[in-house]
N, C-alpha and C positions, 0 to 999 in steps of 0.2 A: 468335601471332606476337609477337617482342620483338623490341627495337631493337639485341639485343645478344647475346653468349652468357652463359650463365646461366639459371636458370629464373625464371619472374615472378615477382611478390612475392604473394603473400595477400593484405596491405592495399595499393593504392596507397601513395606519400608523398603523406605532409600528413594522412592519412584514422587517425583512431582505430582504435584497436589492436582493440577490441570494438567488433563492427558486426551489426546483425541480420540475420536470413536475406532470404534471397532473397524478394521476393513469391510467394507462394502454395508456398516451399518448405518441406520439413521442419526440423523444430528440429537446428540441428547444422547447419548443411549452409548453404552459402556464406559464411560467415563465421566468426571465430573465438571470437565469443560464444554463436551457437546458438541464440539466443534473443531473444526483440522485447522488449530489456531498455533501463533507458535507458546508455547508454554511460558506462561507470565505475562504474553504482547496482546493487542487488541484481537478481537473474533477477525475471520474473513468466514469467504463463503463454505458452507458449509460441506462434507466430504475431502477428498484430498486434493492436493492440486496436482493438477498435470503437467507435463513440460519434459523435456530433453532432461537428460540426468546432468547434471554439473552444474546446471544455469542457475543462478545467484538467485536463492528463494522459492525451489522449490525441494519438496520433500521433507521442511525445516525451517527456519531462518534463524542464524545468530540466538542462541537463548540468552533470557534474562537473567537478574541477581534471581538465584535462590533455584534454578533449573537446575536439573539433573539429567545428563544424557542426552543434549541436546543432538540433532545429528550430525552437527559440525558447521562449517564455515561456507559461504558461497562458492558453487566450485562443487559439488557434492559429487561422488563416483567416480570425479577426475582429478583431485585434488588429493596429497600424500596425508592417509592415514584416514580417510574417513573424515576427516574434523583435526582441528590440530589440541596437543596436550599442553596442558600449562594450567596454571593458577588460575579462579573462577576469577572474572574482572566486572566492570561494570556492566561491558558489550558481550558478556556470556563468553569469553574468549573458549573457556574450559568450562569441565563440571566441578558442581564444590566435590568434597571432602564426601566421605561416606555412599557413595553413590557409584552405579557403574558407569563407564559412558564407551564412544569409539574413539575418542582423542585418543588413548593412551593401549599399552598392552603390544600382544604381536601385532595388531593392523596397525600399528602405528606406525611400527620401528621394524616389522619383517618387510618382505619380498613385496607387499600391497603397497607400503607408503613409499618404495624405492625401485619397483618394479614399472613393468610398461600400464599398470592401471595405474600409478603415482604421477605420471607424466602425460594423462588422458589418453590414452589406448583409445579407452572406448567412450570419450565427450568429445571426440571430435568430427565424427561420420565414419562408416565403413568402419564400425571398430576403432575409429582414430590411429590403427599402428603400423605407423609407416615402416614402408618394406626394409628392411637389411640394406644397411650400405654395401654396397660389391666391395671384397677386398683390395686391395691397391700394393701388391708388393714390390713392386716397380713403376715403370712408369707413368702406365695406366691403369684405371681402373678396369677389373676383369669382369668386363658388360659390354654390350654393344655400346658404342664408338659415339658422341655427339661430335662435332665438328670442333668444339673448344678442347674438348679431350685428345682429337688426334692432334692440334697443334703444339698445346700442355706438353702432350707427350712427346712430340717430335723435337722442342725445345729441350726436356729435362733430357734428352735422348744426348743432345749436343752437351749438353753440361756436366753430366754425372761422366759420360765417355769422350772426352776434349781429344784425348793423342788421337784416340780410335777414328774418332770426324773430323774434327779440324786440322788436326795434325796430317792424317791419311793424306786426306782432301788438298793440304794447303800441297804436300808434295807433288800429288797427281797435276794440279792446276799449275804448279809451277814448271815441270816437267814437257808439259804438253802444251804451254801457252809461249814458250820462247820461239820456238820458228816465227809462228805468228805475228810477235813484236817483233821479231827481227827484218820481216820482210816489211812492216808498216814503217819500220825506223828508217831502210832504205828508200822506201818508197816516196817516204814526207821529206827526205833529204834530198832528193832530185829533183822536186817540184818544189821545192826554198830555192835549188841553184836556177831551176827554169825562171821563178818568177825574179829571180836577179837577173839575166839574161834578157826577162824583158825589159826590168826597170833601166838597164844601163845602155840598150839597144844593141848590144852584142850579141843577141837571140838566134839571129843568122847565118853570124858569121864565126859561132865557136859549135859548129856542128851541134846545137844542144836539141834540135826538134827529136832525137833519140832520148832524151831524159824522162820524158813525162812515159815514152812507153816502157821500159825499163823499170822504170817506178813501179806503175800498175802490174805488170808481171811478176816484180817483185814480191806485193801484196800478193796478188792470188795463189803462187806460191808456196808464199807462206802460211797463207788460209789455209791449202789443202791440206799440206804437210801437218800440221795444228788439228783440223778437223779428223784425219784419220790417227793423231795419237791421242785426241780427247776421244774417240769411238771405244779404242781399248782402252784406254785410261778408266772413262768411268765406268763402263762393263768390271772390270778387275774391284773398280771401287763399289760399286754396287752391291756387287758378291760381299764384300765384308763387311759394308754397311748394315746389311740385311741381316750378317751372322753376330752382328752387335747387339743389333736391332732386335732378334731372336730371344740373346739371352736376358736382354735388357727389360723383356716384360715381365721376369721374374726377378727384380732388382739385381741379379745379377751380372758380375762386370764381366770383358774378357780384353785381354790383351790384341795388339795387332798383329802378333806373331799367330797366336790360337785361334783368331777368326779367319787368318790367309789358310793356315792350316784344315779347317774344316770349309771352307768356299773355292779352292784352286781345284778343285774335282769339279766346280760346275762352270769357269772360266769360258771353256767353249764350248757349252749350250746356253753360255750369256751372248756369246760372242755370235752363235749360229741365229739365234730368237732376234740377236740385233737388224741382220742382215737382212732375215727373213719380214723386220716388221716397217725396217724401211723401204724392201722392195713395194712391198702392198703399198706404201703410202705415195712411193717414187713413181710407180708405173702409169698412174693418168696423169702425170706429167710428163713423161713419154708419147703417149699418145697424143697431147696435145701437141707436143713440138713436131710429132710425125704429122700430123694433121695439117700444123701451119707450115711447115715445109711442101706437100701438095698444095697447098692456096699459092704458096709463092712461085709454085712451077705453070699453076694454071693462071696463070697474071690476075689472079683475086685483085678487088679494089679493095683502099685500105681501110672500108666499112667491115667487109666481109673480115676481115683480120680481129677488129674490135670487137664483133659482134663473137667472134667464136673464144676471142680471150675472156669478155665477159661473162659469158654462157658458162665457161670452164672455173672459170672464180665462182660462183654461185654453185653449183654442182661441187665441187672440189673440198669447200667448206663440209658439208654434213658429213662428207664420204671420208675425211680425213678425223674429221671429231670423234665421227660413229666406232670406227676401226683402233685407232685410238684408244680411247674408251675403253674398250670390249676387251683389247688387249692388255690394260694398262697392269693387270696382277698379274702378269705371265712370270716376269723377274721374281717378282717374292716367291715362285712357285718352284721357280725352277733352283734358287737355292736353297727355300728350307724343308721343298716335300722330295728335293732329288730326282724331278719329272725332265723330259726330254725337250725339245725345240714345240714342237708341236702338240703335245700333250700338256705344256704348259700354257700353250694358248690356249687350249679347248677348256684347262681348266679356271682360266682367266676369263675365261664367254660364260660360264655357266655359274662363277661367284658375282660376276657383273649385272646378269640376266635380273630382275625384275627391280633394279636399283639404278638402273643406268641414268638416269638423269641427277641423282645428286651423288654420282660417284663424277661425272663428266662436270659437276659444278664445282664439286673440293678441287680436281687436278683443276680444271681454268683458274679457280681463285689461288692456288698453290702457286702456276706460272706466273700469275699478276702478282704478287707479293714477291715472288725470287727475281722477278723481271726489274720493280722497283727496289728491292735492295742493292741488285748489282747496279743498276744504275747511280742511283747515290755513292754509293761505296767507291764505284771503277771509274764515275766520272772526274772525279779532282786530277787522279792520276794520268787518264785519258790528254784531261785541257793540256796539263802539266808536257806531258810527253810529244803532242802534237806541235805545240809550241815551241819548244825544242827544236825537235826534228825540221820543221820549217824554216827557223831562224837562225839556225845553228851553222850556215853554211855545208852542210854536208861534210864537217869532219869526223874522223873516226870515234874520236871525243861526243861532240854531237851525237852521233851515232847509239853509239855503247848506251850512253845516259838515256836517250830514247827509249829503248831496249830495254832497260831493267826500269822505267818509269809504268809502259806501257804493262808488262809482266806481273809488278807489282800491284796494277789496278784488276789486273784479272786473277791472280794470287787471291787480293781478299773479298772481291767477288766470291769464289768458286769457292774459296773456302765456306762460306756461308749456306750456296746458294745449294751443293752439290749434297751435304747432310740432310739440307731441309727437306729437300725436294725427293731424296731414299728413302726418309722417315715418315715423310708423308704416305706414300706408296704403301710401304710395308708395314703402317699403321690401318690404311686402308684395308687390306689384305687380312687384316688380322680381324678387322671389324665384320668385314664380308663373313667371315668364316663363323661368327658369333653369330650373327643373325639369320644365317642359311644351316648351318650346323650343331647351333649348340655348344661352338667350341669353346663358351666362356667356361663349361661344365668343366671340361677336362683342365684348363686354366686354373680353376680355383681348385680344383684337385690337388695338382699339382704344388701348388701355392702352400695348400695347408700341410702337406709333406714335407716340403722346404720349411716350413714355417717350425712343423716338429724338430726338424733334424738342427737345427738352426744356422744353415748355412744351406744355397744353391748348388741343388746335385748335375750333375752334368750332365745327365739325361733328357735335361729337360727340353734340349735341343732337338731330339729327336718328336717331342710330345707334338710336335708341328704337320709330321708327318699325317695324313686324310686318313690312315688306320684307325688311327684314335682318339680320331672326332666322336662327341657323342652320337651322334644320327649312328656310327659306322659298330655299337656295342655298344655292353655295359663299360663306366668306365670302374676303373680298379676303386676299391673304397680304401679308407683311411688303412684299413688293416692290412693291405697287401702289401706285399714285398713292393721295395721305390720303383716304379717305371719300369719292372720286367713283365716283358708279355708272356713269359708261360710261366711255370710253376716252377718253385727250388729245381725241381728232378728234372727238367724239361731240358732240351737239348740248345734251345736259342735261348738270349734274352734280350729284351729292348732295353738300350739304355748300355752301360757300361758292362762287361764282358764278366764271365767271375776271375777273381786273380788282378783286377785291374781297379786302378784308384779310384770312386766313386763319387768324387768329391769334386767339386770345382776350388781351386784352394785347399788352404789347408784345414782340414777341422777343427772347431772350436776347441773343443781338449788333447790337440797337439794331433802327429802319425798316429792314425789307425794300427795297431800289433796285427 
């Protein structure tokens, strides 16, 4: 049918002179070129050509002077707009003037040429379109956990919160490290006067064979004293580490007053979980010492001695690793789910359970890294202090200077060492929960809540709790009230009480009326 008398045209107007066949027709045949050529350029084989969508030449190539509609530039499907728009050029950049083509219009300039088909979606495999980055609104990304991620974050964890870590930390270590220096400063001072005593041969006859033991009691001591106020020391610090740590995966900060506040309720079931996880680790050392005490009554030779210290080093390894290990999330559990000594362990065995070996490889490489920082760090002040104390002649002067030398090197040790090594854990802990649970779900929940409101709700601390893990429900959608677990009318709520401040901080547009 035409519009007119006359017979139709072969090309439409506006349509290039040489136009390929028909789909699926023979060469020759619907058009005046004959052939799946590019319009204006030499014949190829005849039909269309085949190939991945994008790949440079096919479905098209570059049209010539005097093309019309060519179907764009190499790159075709993945490439923005179909073809790019512009001025006709030598190399067919564009179509001329009077013509229609895909370079120009909405596929050029809409949602196709600036969308995920403009950036190959689909020219690169699988659709080409790479998954969603996880949101990051702190310090980690909210996904299961790579090993560069938990240390990333264990750093930005010290940086964004300094009083909270280093500050806490540098207190604790220095509070808890002065016995310690105190008994090593007396100890190195009597063994300076001992080895005077020998140099000047008065050794025997100024009563000194008393100094060297005096010494060593002084050191151990001091050890102990030291050992059992760094037990509660980092116990007390761990709890508020953890409660930093907490709000810190939702970019939000909190003070050290706010985190002792929300962590002194779980003090002693840090304190009981301690006791309890160095007895298990303590007791086949017990048993060995009873063991070698019988060898010593029954006049064992001193093969039989080596063979059973042996034996107990080989065994003592896995059994300390394994335990270890299995236990190592108990702490994170028991301050951010509010679980008891022993419930924190069991739920420490069961986020550990089918990851155990690259959870036992992070904590090993975490202690080889905190082992060699304090080294570096605590060594100068160690030389420093020891030196001292040995040549100082043992005066109180001597003394003192020893004492806050030594102090000092376990100060920025432990400042470092004691963050890293919380962060680690409680990064761990968090990861566990995302790959067993789902918990990244309710994370980014969270997140984009925070994100609406535009500030970190205080609730978020409780989002920790195993209630409202994904596996454990639905989790609340974008429309629900922030982080309360029933309904307006409901009698509880998760999260901030009604009548009470909702907000971590102060709200972007001032007091809430």
């Amino acid at each position: 049918m035409t519009d007119g008398p006359g017979s139709s045209p072969d090309v439409p107007s506006g349509w290039a002179a040489e136009q390929p066949p028909p789909y699926g027709g023979a060469a020759g045949t619907g058009g005046t070129g004959g052939s799946w050529a590019a319009p204006g350029g030499r014949e190829g084989p005849a039909g269309p050509q085949t190939g991945p969508y994008g790949q440079p030449g096919q479905h098209g190539q570059p049209g010539q002077p005097g093309s019309h509609g060519s179907y764009g530039q190499p790159g075709q499907y993945g490439q923005p707009g179909y073809g790019q728009s512009g001025p006709s050029g030598p190399s067919g950049q564009g179509p001329q003037a009077g013509g229609p083509h895909y370079g120009s219009g909405p596929y050029a300039q809409g949602p196709y040429a600036q969308g995920p088909y403009a950036q190959g979606s689909y020219a690169q495999g699988s659709y080409g379109q790479r998954p969603p980055e996880a949101p990051r609104p702190g310090i980690i990304p909210l996904r299961p956990l790579t090993l560069g991620d938990i240390f990333d974050g264990t750093i930005k964890l010290i940086r964004s919160n300094p009083k909270a870590t280093l500050g806490l930390s540098a207190i604790v270590a220095a509070v808890t490290s002065i016995p310690g220096a105190l008994g090593q400063a007396v100890g190195l001072g009597m063994f300076g006067t001992a080895l005077e005593g020998f140099g000047s041969g008065s050794y025997a006859t100024t009563g000194s064979p008393a100094l060297p033991v005096v010494g060593v009691a002084a050191q151990y001591i001091g050890a102990i004293i030291t050992y059992v106020m760094t037990f509660l020391g980092t116990m007390i610090l761990t709890g508020i580490l953890t409660r930093v740590l907490g709000r810190a995966v939702f970019g939000g900060r909190i003070t050290v007053g706010e985190a002792w506040q929300l962590a002194r309720s779980r003090v002693l079931a840090l304190l009981g979980l301690a006791m309890l996880q160095a007895l298990i680790l303590v007791a086949p050392v017990l048993v060995l010492l009873a063991l070698l005490v019988a060898l010593g009554l029954g006049d064992a030779t001193a093969g039989a001695f080596v063979a059973v210290a042996l034996l107990f080093v080989l065994a003592y390894i896995p059994y300390a690793a394994f335990f270890y290990t299995r236990f190592s999330l108990a702490a994170p559990a028991v301050v951010l789910e509010g679980r008891g000594v022993t419930d924190a362990m069991a739920r420490s065995w069961r986020l550990v359970k089918g990851d155990s070996w690259r959870v036992f490889g992070i904590l090993v490489l975490t202690a080889v890294l905190a082992g060699i920082a304090s080294s570096v760090l605590g060594v100068p002040f160690t030389i420093g202090g020891s030196l001292i104390g040995m040549f100082g002649g043992g005066t109180v002067a001597a003394t003192a200077l020893t004492t806050v030398l030594l102090a000092a090197g376990s100060v920025v040790a432990s400042m470092i060492t004691y963050p890293f090594q919380a962060g680690v854990a409680g990064l761990l802990y968090a990861d566990r929960r995302m790959r067993a649970e789902a918990f990244d779900l309710v994370l980014q929940t969270a997140a984009a809540q925070n994100q609406s409101q535009g500030w970190v709700h205080t609730g978020v601390d409780d989002l920790w709790h195993p209630s409202h893990a994904a596996a454990a429900g639905p989790v609340p959608g974008p429309g629900s009230p922030p982080y309360d677990g029933t309904s307006p009318g409901g009698s509880s709520y998760y999260g901030t009480p009604p009548g009470a401040s909702p907000y971590y901080g102060t709200p972007p547009n001032g007091p809430q009326g």
